[in-house]
C-alpha positions in Angstrom: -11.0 0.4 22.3 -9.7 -3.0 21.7 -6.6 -4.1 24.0 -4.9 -4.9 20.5 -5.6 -1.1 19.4 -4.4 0.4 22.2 -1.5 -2.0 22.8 -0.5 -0.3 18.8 -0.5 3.6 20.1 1.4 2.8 22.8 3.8 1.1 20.9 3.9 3.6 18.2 4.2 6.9 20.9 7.0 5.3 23.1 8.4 2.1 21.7 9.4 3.8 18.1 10.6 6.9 18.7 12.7 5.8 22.2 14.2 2.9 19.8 14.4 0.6 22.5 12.7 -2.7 23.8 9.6 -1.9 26.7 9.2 -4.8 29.6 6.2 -7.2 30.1 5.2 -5.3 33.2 5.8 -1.9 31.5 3.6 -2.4 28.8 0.9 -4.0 31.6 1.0 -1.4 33.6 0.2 1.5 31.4 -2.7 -1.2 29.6 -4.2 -1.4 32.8 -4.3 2.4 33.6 -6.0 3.1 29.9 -8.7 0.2 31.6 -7.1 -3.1 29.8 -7.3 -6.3 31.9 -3.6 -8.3 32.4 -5.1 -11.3 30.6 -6.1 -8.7 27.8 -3.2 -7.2 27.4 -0.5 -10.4 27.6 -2.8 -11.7 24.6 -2.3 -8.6 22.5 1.6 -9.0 23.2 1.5 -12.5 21.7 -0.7 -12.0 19.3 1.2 -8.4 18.0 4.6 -10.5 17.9 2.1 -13.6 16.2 1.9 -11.0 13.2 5.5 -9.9 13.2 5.4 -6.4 14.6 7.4 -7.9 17.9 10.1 -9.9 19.4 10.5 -10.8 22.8 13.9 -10.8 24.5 14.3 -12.4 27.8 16.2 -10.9 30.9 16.7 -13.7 33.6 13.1 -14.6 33.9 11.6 -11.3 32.7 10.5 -10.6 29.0 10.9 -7.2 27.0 9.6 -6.3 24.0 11.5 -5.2 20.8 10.2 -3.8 16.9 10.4 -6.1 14.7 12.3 -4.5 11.5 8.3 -5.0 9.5 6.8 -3.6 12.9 9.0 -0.5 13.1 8.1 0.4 9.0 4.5 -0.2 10.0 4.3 2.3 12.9 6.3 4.9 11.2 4.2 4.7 8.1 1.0 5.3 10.4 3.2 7.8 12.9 3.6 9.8 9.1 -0.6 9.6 8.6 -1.4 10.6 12.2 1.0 13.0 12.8 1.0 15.1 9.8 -2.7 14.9 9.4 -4.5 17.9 9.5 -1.4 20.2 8.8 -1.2 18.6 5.2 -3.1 21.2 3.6 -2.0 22.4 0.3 -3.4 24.8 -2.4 -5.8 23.0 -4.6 -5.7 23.1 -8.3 -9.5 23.0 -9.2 -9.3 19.8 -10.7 -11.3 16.0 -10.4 -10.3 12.6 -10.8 -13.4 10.6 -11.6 -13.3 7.0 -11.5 -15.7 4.7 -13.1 -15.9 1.0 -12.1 -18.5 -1.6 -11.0 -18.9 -5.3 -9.2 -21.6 -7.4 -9.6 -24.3 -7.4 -6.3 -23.2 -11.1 -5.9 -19.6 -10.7 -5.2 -19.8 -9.0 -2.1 -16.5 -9.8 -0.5 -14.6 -7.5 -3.7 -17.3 -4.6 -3.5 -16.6 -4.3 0.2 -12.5 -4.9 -1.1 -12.8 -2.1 -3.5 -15.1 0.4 -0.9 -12.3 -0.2 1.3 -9.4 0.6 -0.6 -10.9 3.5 -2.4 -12.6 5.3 0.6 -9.0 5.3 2.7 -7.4 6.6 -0.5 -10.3 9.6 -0.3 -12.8 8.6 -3.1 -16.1 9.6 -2.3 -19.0 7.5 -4.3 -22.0 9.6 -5.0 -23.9 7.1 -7.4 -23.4 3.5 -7.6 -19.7 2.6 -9.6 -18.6 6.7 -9.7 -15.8 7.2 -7.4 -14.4 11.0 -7.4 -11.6 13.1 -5.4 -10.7 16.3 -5.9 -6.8 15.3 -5.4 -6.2 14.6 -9.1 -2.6 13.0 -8.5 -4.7 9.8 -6.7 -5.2 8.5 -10.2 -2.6 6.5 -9.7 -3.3 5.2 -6.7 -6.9 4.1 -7.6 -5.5 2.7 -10.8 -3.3 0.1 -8.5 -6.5 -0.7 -6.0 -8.6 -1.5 -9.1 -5.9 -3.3 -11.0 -5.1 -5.4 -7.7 -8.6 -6.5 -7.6 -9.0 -7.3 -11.2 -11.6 -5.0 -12.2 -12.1 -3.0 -15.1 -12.4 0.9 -15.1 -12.3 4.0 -16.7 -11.0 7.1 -15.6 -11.4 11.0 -15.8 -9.1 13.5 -15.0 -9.9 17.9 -15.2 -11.7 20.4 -13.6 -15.5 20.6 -13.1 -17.5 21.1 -15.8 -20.0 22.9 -14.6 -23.1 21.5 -15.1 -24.7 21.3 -11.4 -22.8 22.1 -8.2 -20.1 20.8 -6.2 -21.0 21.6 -3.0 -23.7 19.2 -3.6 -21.1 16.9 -5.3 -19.5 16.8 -2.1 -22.7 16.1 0.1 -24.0 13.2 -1.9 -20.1 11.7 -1.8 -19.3 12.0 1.4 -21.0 11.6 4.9 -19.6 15.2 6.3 -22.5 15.4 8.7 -21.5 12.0 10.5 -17.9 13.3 10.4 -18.7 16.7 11.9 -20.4 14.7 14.7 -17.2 12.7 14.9 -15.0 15.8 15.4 -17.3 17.4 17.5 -17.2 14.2 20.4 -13.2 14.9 20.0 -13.2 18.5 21.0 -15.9 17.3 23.8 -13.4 14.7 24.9 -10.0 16.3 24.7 -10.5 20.5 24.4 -9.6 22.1 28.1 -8.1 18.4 29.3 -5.5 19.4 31.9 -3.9 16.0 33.5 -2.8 16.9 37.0 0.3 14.9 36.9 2.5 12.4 34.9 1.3 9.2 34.8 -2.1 11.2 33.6 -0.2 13.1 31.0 0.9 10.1 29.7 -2.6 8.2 29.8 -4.0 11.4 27.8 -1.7 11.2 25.8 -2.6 7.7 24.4 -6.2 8.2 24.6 -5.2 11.4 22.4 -3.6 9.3 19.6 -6.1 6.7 20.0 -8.7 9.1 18.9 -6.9 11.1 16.0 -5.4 8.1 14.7 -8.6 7.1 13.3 -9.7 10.1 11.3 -7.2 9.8 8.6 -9.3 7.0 7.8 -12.4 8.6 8.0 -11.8 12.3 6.7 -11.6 12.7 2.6 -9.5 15.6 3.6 -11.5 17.4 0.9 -9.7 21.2 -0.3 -11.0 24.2 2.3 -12.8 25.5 -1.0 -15.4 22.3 -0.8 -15.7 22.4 3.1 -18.6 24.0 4.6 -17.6 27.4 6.3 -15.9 27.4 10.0 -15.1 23.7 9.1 -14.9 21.8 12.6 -12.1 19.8 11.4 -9.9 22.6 11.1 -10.9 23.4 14.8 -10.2 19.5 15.9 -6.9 19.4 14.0 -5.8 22.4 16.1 -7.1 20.8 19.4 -4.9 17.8 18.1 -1.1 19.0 17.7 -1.4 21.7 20.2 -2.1 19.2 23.1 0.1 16.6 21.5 3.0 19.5 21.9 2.2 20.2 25.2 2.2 16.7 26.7 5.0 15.6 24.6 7.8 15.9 26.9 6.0 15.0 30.2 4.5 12.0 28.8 8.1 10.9 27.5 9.6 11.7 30.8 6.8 9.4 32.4 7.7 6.4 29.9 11.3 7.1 30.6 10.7 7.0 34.2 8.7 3.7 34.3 11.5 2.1 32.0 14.3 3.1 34.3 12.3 1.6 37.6 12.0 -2.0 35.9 15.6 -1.7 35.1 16.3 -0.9 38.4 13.9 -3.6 39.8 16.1 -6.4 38.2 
């Protein structure tokens, strides 16, 4: 867990939805109790605010932090993603978008461009230049990754035809074995977790985000129907909001708390 990484959740679970600025020290404190250095962490404040996601205000001789108008767009767009994943589930319709589309071996900087793009918008490959998702209405989004890169491609659009299976569609498109691993280290990690007081909720908290907030990116978020029975994610998702909801409050509080004392420090 970089310091940068980390440095993002926090900002994106207390900074965004409190709409206010978070001190130097705050922000160094809590790094430190998720195991981030000082030095760490005061380089991933300048170098967050380098890329215009913050803006420092100074206090006398002390520094807060602020969201930048781009920074606040970018951690609600990801807040959206992490939030709602895994409660997005909706009826599917029985129908494919195949994509077709290739890059030549030597331009490997655009094929890893093009993997990329198309595997965070849910495309699974399962032979070389045939991308497919069985969310038909993300034609139009691979149309804009392929057009952005300047490739040509052909697309598809129906229900299965029925020649061979899709359950073994699935398995050759996606990697759902090294996912179900994946899920299954998070309910390891997180299931039965009881923090004994604030400052731990809050800490669990983060370390909660910091996991989930990654398996947007790496779950196709396929239709139940193409899942294997008793699908784990279904299991990790659950493990997900309902600890969220229960540390909500007491992590604020904690932030709240840790705000107010470096106010009342000055």
């Amino acid at each position: 867990m970089s310091a940068r990484s980390l440095l993002l959740t926090v900002l994106g679970e207390y900074v965004l939805p409190q709409d206010g600025p978070a001190w130097t020290s705050t922000l160094l404190h809590v790094l430190g109790g998720l195991g981030v250095e000082a030095k760490s962490a005061r380089q991933a404040l300048s170098r967050t605010a380098a890329d215009g996601w913050l803006a420092a205000e100074r206090s006398g001789r002390r520094v807060r932090w602020a969201l930048t108008p781009r920074g606040r767009e970018l951690l609600s767009e990801g807040a959206q993603r992490i939030y709602a994943f895994g409660r997005d589930g909706q009826a599917w319709d029985g129908r494919w978008v195949v994509l077709v589309t290739s890059v030549p071996e030597s331009r490997r900087e655009l094929r890893h461009q093009l993997r990329t793009r198309l595997t965070w918008a849910g495309f699974g490959s399962p032979a070389p230049g045939v991308w497919v998702s069985p969310h038909a209405s993300r034609e139009a989004e691979a149309k804009q990754v392929v057009e952005s890169l300047g490739l040509e491609a052909y697309s598809f659009n129906g229900p299965y035809a029925g020649i061979g299976s899709e359950r073994t569609l699935v398995e050759q498109a996606w990697h759902l074995g090294e996912l179900s691993g994946h899920y299954q280290d998070f309910i390891q990690s997180f299931a039965g977790m009881r923090p004994p007081s604030g400052e731990a909720v809050m800490l669990a908290q983060i370390r909660l985000v910091h996991a989930w907030r990654h398996f947007p990116m790496l779950d196709p978020r396929l239709p139940l129907e193409l899942l294997p029975p008793d699908w784990i994610g279904v299991r990790a998702a659950n493990v997900f909001h309902d600890l969220h909801e229960s540390w909500h409050i007491p992590a604020q509080t904690q932030w709240t708390t840790l705000y107010d004392s470096e106010i009342r420090r000055r």
